[in-house]
N, C-alpha and C positions, 0 to 999 in steps of 0.2 A: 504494500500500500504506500504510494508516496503524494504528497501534500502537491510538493511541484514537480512535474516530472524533468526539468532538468538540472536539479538540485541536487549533491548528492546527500545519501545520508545522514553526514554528521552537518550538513547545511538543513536539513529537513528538522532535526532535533532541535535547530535553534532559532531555527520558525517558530516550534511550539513551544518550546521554551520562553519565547519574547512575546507569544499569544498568552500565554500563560499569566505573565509579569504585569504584562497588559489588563489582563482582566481582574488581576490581585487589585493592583492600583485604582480602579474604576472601584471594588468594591468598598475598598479603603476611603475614597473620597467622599461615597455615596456615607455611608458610614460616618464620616466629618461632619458633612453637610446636615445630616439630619440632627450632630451632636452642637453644633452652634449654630442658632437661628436669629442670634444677636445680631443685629443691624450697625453697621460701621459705615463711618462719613469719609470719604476717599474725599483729598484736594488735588487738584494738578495745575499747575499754574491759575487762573481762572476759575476752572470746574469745579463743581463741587458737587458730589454723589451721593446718595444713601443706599447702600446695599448689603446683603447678607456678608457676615463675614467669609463665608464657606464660597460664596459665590465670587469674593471679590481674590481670593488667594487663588480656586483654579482661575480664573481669570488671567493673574497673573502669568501663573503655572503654565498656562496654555502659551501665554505671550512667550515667556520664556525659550520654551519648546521650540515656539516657531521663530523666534531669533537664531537658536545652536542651529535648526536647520538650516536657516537661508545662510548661515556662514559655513558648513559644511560642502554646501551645493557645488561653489566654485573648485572644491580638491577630487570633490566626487566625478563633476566632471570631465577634468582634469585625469583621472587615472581611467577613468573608462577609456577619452580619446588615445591614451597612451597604449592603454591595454589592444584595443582596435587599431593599432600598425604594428604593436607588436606580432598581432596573432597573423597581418598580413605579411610581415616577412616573417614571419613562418611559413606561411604557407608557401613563399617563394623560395625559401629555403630547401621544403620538401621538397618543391618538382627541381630545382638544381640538383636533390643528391637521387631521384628516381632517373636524371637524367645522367650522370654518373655512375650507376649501376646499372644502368641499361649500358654505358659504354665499353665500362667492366667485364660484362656478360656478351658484348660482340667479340672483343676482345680477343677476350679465353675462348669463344668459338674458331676466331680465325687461329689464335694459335695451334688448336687442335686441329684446324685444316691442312696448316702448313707441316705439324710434325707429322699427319696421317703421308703429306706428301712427299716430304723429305725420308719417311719410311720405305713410299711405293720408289723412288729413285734410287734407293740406299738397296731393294729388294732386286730393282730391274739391273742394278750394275754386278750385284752376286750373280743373280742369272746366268748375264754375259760373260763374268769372268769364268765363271765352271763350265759353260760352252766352250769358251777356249781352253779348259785346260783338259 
């Protein structure tokens, strides 16, 4: 049974593992929220809020969240594009050495044609010689 099927394994375990973490956390906060129902006054320059305490900490939480991501995005895609020429000279790697083992493989064909030859010459001159003697 796999989750993704081009994951392997031990990537499949830490899917569920982070669904897992995931779902701890939600019930955890659920859990908060229902334990302070106290009302807190958020100021931000100007603004001024009233809202549950529980609401204004995920709130933050969330912001958080979505800050570490949007500064992760630029490395992330940064090693993917990396990863994608890597994997293309590979690929051109491979057909240079399937094209040097093909060469390898004529090769050794022709030298076995030549020593089959240099055999039949080396047999036709025995021949001739014990004709003559």
């Amino acid at each position: 049974m796999s989750l993704q099927p081009n994951l392997s394994e031990k990537e499949n375990l830490l899917v569920i593992f982070t669904l897992i973490l995931a779902l701890a956390f939600a019930v955890v906060a659920v859990i908060f929220a229902l334990g302070n129902p106290e009302s807190v006054t958020v100021t931000f320059l100007n603004f001024q809020l009233t809202e549950s305490l529980a609401l204004v900490l995920l709130v933050t939480l969330a912001f958080g969240l979505l800050i570490g991501v949007l500064l992760m995005t630029p490395g992330a895609i940064k090693r993917s594009v990396s990863l994608s020429m890597e994997k293309k000279r590979l690929k051109g790697t491979e057909k240079e050495l399937d094209k040097h083992k093909s060469k390898v493989t004529e090769l050794k064909e022709k030298g076995i044609v030549e020593e089959q030859e240099k055999a039949q010459v080396i047999a036709d001159v025995q021949k001739k010689l014990d004709d003559v003697a």
